[in-house]
KOLTI-590851 format. One record per residue (C-alpha): residue number from 1; x, z, y. Coordinates in pm, whole numbers, plus 50000, padded with zeros to 5 digits. Layout:
BEGIN
  seq     px     pz     py
  NUM      X      Z      Y
...
//
This chain:
BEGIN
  seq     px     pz     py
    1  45255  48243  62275
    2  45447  47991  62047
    3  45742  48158  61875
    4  46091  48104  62099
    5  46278  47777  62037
    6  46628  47780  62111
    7  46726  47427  62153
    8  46787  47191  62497
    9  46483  47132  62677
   10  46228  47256  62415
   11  45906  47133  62596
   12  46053  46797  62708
   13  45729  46579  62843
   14  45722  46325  63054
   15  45406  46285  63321
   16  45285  46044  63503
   17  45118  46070  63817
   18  45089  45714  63960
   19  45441  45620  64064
   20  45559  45927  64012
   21  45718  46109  63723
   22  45737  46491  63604
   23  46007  46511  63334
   24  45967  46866  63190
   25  46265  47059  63027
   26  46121  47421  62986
   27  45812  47596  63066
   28  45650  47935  63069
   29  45601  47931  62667
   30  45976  47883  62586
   31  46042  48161  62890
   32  45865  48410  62838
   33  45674  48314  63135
   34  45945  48349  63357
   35  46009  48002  63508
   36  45898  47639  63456
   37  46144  47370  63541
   38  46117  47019  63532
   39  46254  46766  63677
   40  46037  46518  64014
   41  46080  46153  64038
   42  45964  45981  64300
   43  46035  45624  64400
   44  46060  45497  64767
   45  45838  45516  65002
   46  45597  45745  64767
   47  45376  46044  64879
   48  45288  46354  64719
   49  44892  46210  64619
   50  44768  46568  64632
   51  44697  46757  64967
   52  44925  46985  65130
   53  44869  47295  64953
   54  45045  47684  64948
   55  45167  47807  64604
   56  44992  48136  64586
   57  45133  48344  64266
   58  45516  48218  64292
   59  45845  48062  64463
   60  45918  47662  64426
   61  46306  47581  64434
   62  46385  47188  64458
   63  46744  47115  64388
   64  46819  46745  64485
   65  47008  46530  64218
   66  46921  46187  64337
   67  46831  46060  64701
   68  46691  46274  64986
   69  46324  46392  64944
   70  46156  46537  65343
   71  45937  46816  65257
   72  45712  46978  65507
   73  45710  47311  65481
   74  45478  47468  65778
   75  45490  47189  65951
   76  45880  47159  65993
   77  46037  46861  65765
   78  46327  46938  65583
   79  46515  46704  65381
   80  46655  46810  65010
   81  46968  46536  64921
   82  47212  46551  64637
   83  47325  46925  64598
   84  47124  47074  64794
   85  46826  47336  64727
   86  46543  47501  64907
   87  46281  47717  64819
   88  45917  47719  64925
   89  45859  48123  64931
   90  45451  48177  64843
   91  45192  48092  65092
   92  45412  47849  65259
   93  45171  47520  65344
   94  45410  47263  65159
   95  45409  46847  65130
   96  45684  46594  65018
   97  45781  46218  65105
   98  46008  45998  65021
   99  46119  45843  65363
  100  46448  45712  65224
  101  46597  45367  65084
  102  46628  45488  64728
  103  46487  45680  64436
  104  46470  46047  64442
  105  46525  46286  64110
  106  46465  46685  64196
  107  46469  46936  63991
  108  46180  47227  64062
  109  46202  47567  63929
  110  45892  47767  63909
  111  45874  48125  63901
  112  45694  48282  63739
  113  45571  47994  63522
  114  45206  47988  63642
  115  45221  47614  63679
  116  45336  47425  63412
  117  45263  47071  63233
  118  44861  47165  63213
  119  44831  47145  63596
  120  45008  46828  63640
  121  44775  46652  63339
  122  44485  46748  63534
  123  44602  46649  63862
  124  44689  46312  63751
  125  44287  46320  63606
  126  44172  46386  63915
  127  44450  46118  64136
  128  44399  45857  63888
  129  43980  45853  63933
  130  44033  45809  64309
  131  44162  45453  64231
  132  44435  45492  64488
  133  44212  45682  64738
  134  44211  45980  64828
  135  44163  46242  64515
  136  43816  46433  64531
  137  43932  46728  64747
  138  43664  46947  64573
  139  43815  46862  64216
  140  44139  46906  64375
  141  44073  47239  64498
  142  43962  47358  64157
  143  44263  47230  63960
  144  44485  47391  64241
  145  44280  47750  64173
  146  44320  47723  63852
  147  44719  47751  63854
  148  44778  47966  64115
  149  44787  47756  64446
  150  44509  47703  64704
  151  44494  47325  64947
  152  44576  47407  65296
  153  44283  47305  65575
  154  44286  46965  65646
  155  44451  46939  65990
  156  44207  46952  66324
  157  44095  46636  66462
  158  44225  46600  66827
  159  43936  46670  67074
  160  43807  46389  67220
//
């Protein structure tokens, strides 16, 4: 661990992933593992790229700054605006989009600080070599192991 910094938003990195943007402020290092936050941008009519997946090892809270971003959270939408916060306990199956007419900024807290800016540089690896596809579920799945979330089942196909 990298001696404690105390200054505004010590780890400040911005990350692209596509269209969207992860702006972080502070992360497990300058926490002592306690939380991660950073801050989500995602422009209209953008998807999260990566599957719906459960955060297995610790709580997500979105607080919305900018715009109104619908996350499903077991299957129920629930839309985050300006002022408003919700938190995806663990194992909750979790998605977001951004149905509205404008720009959304969110800011996530993680904690603990299992994910941080290393999971989001290899997600974007592994969304940017699908070309705008689908990401490689399998690479997916591994990068999701590897900081502390597992992708939920794709849904069933109805029966014909």
């Amino acid at each position: 661990m990298q001696p404690r910094t105390n200054r505004v938003n010590p780890s400040e990195e911005t990350i692209k992933i596509g269209p969207l943007g992860i702006h972080f402020l502070l992360t497990g290092d300058d926490s002592n593992g306690s939380v991660s936050v950073f801050e989500v941008l995602v422009p209209v009519g953008q998807k999260l790229a990566a599957p719906a997946h459960r955060n297995d090892a610790y709580e997500e809270i979105l607080y919305g700054i900018e715009g109104v971003l619908t996350w499903t959270v077991d299957g129920t939408p629930i839309e985050v605006g300006p002022g408003q916060a919700l938190c995806i306990p663990r194992g909750a199956v979790h998605r977001f989009d951004n149905l509205g007419s404008e720009d959304v900024k969110q800011l996530a807290v993680i904690s603990p600080a299992v994910m941080g800016p290393a999971y989001f540089r290899e997600a974007a690896g592994v969304i940017g070599a699908a070309a705008g596809g689908p990401p490689d579920r399998a690479k997916m799945m591994e990068v999701f192991r590897r900081h502390g979330m597992t992708v939920a089942a794709p849904p069933h196909a109805p029966a014909e």
